[in-house]
N, C-alpha and C positions, 0 to 999 in steps of 0.2 A: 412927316411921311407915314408913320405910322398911321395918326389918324385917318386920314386919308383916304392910303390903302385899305382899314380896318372898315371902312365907310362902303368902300368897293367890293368885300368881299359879302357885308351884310345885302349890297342889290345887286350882286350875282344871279347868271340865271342859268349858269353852265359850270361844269368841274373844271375847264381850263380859265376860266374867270377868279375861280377861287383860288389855281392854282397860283394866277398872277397877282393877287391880290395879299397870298402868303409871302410869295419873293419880294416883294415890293415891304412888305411891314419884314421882314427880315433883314433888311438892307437897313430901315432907318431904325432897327436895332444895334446893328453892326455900328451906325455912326452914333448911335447913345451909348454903349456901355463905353469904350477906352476914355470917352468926354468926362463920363463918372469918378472913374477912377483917377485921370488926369487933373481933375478938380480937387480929388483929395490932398492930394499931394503938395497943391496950391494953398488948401483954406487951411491945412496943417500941416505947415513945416515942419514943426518940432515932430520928434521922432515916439515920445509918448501918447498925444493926442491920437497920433495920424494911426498909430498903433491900433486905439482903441475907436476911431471910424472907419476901419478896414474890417473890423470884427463885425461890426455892425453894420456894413454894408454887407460882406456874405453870407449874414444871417438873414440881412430881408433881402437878398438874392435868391438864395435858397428856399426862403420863404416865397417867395412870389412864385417860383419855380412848381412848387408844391401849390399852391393856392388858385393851379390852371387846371390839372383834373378835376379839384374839387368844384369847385364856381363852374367850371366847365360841365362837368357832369352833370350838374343842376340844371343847368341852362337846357342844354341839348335837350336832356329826357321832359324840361316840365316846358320850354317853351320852344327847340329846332334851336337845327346849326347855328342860325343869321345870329342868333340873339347873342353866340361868341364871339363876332365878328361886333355887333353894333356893343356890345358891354362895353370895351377899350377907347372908345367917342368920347365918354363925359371925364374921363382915367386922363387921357393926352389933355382935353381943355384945360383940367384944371394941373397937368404936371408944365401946362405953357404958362400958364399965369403965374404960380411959384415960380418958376423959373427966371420967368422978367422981371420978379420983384427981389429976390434972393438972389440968384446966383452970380458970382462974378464971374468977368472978363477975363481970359489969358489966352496966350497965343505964345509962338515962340519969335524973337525980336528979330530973328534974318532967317525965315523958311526958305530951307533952300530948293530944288526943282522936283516936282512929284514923283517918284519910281512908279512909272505907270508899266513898266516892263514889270517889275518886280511883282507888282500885283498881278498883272497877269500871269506869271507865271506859279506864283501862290496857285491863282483861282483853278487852272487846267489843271496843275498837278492834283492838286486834292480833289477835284470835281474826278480825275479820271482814278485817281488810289481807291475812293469810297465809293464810286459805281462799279469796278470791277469786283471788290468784296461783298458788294452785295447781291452782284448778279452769278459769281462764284458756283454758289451751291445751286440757281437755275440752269445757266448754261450749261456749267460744268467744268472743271476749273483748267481744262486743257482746250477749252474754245479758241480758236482765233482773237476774237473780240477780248474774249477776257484777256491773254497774252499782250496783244492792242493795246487795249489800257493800261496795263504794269509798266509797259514800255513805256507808255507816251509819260507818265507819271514820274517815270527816273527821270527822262529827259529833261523835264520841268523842272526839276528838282534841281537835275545839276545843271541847267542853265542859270537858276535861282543864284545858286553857291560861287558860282562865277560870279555874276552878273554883280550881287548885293558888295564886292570887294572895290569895283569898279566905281560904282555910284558915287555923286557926291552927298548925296542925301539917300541912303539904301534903305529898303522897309524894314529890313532886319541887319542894324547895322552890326557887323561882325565883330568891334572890340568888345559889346556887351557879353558874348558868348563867349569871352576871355576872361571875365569874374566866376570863379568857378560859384560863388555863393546865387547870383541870380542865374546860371546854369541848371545848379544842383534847383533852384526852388520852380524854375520852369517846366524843368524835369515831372521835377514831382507834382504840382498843380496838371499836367495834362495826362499822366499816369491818374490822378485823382478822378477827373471829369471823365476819363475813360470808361472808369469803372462806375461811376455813378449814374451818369446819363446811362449809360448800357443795362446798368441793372432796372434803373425803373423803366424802360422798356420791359425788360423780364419779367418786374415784379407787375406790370400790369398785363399781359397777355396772362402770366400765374394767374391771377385775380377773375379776369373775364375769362378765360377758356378752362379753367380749372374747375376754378370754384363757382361759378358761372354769376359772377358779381354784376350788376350793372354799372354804368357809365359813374354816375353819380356814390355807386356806394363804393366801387375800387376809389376815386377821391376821399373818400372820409378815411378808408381804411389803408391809407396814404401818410396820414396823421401825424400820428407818432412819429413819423424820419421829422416832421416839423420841430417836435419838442427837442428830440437829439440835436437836430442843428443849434436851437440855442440853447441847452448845456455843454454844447461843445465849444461854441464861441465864447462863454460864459467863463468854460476853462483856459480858453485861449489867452485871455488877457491876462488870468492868473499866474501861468507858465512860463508863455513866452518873455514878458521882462525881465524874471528873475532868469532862466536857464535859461536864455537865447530862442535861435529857430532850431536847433537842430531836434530834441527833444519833443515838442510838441508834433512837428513835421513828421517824425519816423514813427513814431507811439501810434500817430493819428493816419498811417496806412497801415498799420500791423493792424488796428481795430478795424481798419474798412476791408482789408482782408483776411479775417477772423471773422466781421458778419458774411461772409462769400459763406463761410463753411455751414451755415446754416442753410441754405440755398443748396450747398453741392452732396451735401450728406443729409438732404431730405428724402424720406419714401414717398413712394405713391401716396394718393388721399391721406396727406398728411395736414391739411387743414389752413387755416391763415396761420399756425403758430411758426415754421421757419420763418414765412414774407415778417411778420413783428418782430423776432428776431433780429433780421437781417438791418431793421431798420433804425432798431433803437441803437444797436452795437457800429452800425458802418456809419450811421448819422451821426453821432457824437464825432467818430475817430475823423471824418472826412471833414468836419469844419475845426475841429481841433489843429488841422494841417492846413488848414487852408489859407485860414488868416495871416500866421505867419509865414508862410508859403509868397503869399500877396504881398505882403510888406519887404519880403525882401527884395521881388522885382520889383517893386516900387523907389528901395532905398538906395537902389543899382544905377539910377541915373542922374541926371540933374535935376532942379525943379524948370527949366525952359525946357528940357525933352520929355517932359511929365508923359505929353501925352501919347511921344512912342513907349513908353516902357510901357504905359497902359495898355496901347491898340498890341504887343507884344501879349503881354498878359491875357489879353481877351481872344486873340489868335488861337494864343494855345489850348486856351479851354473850352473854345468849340471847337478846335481841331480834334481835341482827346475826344469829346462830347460826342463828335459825329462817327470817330472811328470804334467807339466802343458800343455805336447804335449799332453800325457796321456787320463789327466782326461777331461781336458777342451775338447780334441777331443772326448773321451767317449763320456760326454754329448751331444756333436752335435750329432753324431751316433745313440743316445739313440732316438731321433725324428727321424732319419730316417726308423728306424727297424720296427718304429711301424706300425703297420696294417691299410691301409685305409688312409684318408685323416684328416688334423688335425682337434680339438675342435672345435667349432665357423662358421660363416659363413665368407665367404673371401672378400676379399676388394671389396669396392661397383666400383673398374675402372678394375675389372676383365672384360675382352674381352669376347666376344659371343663367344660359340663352344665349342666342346667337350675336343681340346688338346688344345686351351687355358687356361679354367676352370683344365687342368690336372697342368698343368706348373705354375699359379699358385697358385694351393694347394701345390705342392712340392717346390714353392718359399718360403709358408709361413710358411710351416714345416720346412725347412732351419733356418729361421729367429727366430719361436722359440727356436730352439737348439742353434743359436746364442746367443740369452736374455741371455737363461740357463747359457750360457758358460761365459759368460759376467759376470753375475751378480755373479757368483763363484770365478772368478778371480780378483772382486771386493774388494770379503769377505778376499781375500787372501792378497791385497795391504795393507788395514783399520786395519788388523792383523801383517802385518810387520813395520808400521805406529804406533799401540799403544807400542809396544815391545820396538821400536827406540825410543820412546817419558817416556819409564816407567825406562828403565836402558843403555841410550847412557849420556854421562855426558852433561852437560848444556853451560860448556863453554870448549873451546878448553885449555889440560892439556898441561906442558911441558911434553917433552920427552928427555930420554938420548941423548946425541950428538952422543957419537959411536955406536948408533943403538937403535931399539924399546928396552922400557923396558921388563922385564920378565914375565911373566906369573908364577903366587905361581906354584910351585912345581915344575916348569922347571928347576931351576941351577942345579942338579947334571946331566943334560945331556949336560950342557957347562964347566963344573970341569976340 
């Protein structure tokens, strides 16, 4: 699907082509990642390997993740959009052909009936939570429509909470959310993605409208979050088997939000050095938490429900992902809308002239919306950090050989 889609969007000949052409390769990412994860689980029972293919799978997550402004960037400025769209062609061939030649088979042995209610009701809730935050600081947050969506969005939600009790097969079946340990690490995995997806949004509007980086050079100067991620993973596997998950998980949002304060306690035309900051300090601490974070939703269910604790796992971190593009983007917005020039008088190395004095007031109204956004996604790290720190266990447990133990009230969906 991806290819496909990515095929469709290279001979697009209109913005609603591309736009269909994004939903569509989004969708057949949505059915690749939990497949991923679900597999790990499979080809590594034992609880030390799978350990350290869960490190190494968020680090070339992560990496890949980084690896699309850059390549991207490139592309765009030396050769047009298409050539983002057709680069992922020869990427899918050849991730079909390893696939057919590697990967095994699994399935769970009595799949019971789809919660096609349940997905539905995922998809409106969150479709209406993340368009009303975003359209907030347009509209205005006492609109009709915005109030419209908050509402339609509870509804969802608590038809969701009902509903998933009832199912016989629920997309989020309820005894899992009974282990406080895969709680506390879901928890914190979507407080994580919150902050991070939210931030490189920020850190790349900082990049272009600040320092007036182009496409291609904000990717390079993206970097360094690359090398953090793998000295953090690096640390991961060192940590987490001797001193458990809890330790690596709490440590590893106190650093992701301790790099926020580089970002919130930056001035005006203060240069790339907070964004390097921000990256080398929240990069490390964010896959330091992460891995162990993953591993214990994973080690929370059976190996035949592999691949709901996965699609679970993967829910939650574009759910954080998209709510931290969201809200932390609201807030920057929230300082643009406003009327006039900001609070305060402006930096005493404001240039003479009229559209100097214009450029930077709208530098430092940026910059506020930056703190703003900052200093939320701060609140947001110190929150998945106490969570990690109040119900992730203290020292690392064993685990069954032929696969994670059960979560209370799972076995009659493996009987």
């Amino acid at each position: 699907m991806c290819g496909t889609a990515s095929a469709g969007g290279g001979l697009a000949s209109g913005t609603g082509q591309v736009v269909v052409a994004r939903l569509a390769m989004s969708c057949g990412a949505a059915l690749l990642m939990p497949s991923t994860f679900s597999l790990i689980t499979v080809v590594f029972p034992d609880p030390s390997p799978r350990r350290r293919a869960v490190a190494v799978w968020t680090f070339v997550a992560g990496l890949g993740a980084l690896a699309g402004p850059v390549i991207g960037g490139l592309l765009v400025e030396h050769y047009g959009w298409r050539a983002g769209f057709w680069i992922n062609v020869p990427v899918v061939v050849v991730a079909l052909v390893a696939t057919g030649r590697w990967v095994p088979e699994s399935r769970h042995p009595r799949p019971g009936p789809p919660d096609r209610a349940g997905m539905g009701a995922v998809t409106c809730g969150l479709g209406a939570l993340v368009w009303s935050i975003i359209q907030g600081p347009v509209r205005g947050w006492t609109d009709p429509a915005i109030g419209a969506g908050f509402t339609l969005a509870a509804l969802a939600f608590d038809f969701l909470l009902r509903w998933e009790k009832r199912h016989p097969a629920p997309l989020l079946p309820p005894p899992l959310f009974a282990d406080r340990r895969f709680t506390a690490a879901v928890a914190a995995l979507a407080w994580m993605f919150f902050a991070l997806f939210g931030s490189l949004f920020l850190l790349t509007l900082y990049l272009q409208t600040q320092l007036h980086h182009t496409p291609a050079q904000t990717g390079l100067r993206l970097l360094p979050l690359a090398a953090a991620l793998g000295a953090g993973a690096g640390a991961s596997l060192l940590i987490a088997p001797r001193w458990g998950d809890r330790l690596p998980v709490a440590t590893g949002m106190v650093l992701v939000a301790s790099g926020f304060g580089f970002l919130a306690l930056a001035p005006p035309a203060s240069g790339y050095g907070p964004a390097l900051g921000y990256q080398l300090v929240a990069g490390f601490g964010a896959v330091l938490a992460a891995a162990p974070a993953t591993e214990a939703v994973l080690g929370a269910v059976p190996g035949e429900r592999a691949g709901t604790g996965a699609a679970i796992n993967d829910l939650v971190c574009e759910v954080g992902g998209a709510l931290g593009i969201a809200i932390l983007g609201s807030l920057l917005a929230a300082h643009h809308t406003q009327a006039g020039t900001p609070q305060g008088p402006l930096p005493p190395s404001t240039p003479a002239g009229p559209s100097a004095a214009l450029t930077d007031a709208s530098s430092v109204t940026f910059m506020y919306g930056l703190h703003a956004a900052s200093w939320a996604a701060a609140a947001a790290a110190l929150s998945a950090a106490l969570i990690a720190a109040l119900w992730l266990p203290r020292h690392a447990g064993p685990t069954h050989p032929a696969g994670p133990a059960r979560a209370p009230g799972l076995e009659s969906e493996t009987r």
